[in-house]
Z-matrix of the N, CA and C atoms (Angstrom, degrees):
N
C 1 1.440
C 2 1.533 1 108.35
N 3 1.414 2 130.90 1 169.24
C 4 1.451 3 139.57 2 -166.43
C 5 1.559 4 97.25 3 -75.21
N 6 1.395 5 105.39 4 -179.78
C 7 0.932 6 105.59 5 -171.91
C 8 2.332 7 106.66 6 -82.64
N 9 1.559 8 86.75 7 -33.53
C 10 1.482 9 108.81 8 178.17
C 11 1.747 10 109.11 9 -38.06
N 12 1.220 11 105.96 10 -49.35
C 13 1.580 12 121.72 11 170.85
C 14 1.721 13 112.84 12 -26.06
N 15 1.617 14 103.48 13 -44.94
C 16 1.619 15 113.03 14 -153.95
C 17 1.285 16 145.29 15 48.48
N 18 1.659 17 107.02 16 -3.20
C 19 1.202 18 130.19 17 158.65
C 20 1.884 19 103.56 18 64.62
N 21 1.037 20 96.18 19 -11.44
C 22 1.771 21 77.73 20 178.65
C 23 1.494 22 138.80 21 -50.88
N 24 1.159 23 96.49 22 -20.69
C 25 1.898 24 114.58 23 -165.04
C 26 1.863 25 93.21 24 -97.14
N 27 1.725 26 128.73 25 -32.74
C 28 1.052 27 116.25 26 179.19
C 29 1.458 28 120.03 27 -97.85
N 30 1.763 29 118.50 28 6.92
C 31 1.387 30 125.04 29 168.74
C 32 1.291 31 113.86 30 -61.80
N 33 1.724 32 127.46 31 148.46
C 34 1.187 33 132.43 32 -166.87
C 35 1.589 34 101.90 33 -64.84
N 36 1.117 35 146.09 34 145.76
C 37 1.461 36 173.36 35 163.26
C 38 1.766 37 108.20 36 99.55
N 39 1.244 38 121.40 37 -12.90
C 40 1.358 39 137.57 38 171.45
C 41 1.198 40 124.35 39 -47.63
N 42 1.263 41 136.12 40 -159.76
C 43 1.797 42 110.24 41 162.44
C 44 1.909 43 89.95 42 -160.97
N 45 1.465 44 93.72 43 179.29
C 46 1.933 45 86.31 44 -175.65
C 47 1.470 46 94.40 45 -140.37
N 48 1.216 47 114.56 46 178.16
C 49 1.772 48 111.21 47 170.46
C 50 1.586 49 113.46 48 -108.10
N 51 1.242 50 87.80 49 155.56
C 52 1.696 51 97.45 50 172.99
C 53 1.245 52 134.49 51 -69.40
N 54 1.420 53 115.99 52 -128.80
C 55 1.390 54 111.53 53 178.57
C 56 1.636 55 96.87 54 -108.84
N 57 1.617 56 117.34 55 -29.24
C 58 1.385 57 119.15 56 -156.51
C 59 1.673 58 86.93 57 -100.63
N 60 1.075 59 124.20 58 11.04
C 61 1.476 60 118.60 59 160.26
C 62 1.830 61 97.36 60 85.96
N 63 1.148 62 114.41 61 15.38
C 64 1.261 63 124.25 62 155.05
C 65 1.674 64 140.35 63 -60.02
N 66 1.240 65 114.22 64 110.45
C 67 1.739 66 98.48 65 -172.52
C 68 1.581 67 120.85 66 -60.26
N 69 1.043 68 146.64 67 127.87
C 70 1.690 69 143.93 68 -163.41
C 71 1.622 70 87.20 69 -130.29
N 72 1.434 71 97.84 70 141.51
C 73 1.370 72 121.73 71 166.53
C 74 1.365 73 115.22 72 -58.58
N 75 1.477 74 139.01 73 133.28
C 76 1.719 75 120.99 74 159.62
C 77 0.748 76 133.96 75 -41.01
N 78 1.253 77 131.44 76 -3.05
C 79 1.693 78 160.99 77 -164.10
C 80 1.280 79 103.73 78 -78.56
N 81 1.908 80 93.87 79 -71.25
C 82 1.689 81 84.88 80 166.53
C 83 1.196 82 132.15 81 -88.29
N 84 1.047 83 125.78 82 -17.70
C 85 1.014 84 122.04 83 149.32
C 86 1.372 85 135.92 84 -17.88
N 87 1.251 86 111.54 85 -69.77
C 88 1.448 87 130.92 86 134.43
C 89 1.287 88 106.74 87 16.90
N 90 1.763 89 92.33 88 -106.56
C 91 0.801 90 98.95 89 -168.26
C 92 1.558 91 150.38 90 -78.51
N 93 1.760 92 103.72 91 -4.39
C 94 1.163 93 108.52 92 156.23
C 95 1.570 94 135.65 93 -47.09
N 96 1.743 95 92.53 94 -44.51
C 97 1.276 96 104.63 95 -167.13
C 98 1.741 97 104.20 96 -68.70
N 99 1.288 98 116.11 97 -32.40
C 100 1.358 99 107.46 98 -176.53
C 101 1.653 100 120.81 99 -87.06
N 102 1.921 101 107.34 100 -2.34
C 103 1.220 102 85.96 101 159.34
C 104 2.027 103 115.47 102 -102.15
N 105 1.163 104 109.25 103 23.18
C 106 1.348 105 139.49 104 172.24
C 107 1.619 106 99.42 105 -70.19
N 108 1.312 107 117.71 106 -80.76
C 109 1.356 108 144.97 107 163.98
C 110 1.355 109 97.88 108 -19.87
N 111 1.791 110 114.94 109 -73.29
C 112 1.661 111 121.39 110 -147.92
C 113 1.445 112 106.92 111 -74.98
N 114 1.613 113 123.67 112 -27.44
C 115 1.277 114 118.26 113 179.00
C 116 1.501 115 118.25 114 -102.14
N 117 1.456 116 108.17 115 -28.12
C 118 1.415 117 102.13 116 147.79
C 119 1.337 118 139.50 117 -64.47
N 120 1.096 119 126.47 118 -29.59
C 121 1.560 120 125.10 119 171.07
C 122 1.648 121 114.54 120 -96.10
N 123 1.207 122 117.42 121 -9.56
C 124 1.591 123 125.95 122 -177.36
C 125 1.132 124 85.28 123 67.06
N 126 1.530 125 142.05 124 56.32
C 127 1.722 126 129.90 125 137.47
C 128 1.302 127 119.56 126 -91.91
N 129 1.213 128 133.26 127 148.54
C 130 1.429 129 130.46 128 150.93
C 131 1.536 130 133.24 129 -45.04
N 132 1.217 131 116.97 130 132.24
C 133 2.015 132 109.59 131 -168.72
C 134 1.461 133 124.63 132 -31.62
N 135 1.302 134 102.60 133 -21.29
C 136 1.587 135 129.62 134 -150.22
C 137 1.745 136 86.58 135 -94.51
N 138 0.899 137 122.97 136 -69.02
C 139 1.797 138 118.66 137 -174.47
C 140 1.840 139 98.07 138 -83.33
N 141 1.219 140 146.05 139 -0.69
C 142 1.411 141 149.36 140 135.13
C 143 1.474 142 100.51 141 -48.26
N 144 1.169 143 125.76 142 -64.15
C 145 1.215 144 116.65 143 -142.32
C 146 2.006 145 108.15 144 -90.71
N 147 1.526 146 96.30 145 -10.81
C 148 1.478 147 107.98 146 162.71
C 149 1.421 148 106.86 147 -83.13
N 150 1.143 149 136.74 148 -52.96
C 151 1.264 150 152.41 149 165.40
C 152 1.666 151 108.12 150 -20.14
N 153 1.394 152 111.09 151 -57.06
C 154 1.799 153 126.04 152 -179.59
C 155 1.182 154 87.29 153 -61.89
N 156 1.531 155 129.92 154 -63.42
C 157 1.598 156 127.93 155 -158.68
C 158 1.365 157 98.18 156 -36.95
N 159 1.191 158 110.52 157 -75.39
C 160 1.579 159 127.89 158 -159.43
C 161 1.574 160 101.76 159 -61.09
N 162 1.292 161 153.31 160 -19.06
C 163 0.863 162 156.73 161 165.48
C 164 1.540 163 126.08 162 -67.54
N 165 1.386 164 100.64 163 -44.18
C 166 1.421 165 117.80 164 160.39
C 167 1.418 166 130.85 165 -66.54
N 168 1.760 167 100.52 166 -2.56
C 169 1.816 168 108.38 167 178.69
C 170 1.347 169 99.79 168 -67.27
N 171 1.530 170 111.96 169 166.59
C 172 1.115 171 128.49 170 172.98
C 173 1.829 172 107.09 171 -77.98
N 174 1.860 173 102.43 172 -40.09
C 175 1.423 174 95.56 173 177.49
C 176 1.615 175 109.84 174 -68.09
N 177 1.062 176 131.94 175 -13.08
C 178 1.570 177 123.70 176 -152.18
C 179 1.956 178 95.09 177 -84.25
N 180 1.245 179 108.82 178 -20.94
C 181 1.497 180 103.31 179 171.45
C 182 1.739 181 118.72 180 73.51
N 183 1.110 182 131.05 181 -176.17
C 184 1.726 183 120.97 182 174.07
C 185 1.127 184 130.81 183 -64.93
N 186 2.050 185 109.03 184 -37.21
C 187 1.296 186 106.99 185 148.04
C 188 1.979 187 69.67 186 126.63
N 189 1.677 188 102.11 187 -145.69
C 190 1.339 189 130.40 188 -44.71
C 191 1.569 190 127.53 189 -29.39
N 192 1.586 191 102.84 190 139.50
C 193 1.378 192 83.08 191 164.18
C 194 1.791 193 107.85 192 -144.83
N 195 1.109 194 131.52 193 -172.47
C 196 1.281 195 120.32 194 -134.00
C 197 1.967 196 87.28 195 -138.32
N 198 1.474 197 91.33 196 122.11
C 199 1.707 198 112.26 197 -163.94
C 200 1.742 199 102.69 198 -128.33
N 201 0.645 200 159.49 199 149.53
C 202 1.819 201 165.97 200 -177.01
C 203 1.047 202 84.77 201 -13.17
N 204 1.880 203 126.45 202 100.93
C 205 1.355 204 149.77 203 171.31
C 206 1.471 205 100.80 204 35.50
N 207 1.088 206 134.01 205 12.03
C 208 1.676 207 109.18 206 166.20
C 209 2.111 208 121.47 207 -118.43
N 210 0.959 209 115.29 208 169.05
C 211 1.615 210 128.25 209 153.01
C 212 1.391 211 111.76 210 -66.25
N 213 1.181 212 95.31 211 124.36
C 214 1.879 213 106.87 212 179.41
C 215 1.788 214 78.50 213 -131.27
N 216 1.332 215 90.52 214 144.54
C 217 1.607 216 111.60 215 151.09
C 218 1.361 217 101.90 216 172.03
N 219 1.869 218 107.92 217 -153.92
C 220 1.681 219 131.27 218 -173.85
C 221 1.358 220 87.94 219 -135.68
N 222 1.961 221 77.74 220 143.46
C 223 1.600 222 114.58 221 -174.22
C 224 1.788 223 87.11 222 -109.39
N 225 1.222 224 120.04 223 123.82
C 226 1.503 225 136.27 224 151.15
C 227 1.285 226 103.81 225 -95.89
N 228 1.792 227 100.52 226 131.67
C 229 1.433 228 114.25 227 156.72
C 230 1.613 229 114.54 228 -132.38
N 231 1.311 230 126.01 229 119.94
C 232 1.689 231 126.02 230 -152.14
C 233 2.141 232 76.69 231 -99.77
N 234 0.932 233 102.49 232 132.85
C 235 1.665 234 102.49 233 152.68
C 236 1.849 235 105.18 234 -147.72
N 237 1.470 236 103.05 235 173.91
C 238 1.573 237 98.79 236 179.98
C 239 1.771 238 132.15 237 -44.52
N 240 1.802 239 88.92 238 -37.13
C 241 1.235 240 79.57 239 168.36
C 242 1.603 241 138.60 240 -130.18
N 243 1.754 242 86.46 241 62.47
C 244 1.376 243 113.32 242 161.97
C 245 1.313 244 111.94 243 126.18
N 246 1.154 245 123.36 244 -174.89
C 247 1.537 246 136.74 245 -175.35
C 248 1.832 247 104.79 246 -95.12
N 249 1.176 248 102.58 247 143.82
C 250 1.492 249 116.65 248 -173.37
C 251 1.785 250 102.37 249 -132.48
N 252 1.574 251 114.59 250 133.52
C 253 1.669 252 90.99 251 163.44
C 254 1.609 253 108.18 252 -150.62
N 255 0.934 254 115.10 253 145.93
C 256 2.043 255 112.89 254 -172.54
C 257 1.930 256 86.21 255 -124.70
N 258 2.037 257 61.85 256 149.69
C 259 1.736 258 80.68 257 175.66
C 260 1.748 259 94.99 258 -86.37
N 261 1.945 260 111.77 259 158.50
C 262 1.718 261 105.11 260 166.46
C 263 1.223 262 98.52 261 -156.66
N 264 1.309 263 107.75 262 149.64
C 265 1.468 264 147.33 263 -149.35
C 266 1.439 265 96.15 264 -124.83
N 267 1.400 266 121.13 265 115.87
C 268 1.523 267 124.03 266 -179.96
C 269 1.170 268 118.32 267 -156.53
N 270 1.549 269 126.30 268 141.54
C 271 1.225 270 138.25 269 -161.54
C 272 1.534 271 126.39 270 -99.48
């Protein structure tokens, strides 16, 4: 993600919000995102869950970028009250 992001809310012990504007642990986070990853890309948890790593770099940026025939990246949405961002999986 950019640098604008600041990454604080997606650093490991941190937490991010949901959709209902809920705070969620990185935990699940986690692990949503990597079974996001594992059934969207047909990978195993194990290269998903390297996959998030590297996604979560600061160098890896918003993306898209292109993983077993699909678009992986982050969706930013800035509104008044606050920044929102989803991981997406696309074909």
């Amino acid at each position: 993600m950019d640098a604008s992001l600041g990454r604080t809310d997606v650093s490991y012990g941190g937490s991010t919000e949901d959709e209902h504007g809920r705070r969620v642990p990185l935990d699940e986070f986690t692990a949503a995102s990597t079974v996001l990853l594992a059934q969207g890309l047909g990978i195993d948890p194990v290269h998903a869950r390297r996959l998030l790593r590297f996604l979560l770099t600061k160098e890896c940026g918003l993306g898209p970028h292109r993983f077993a025939g699909a678009q992986v990246g982050w969706v930013l949405e800035e509104t008044s009250a606050g920044r929102r961002y989803g991981l997406f999986v696309g074909r």
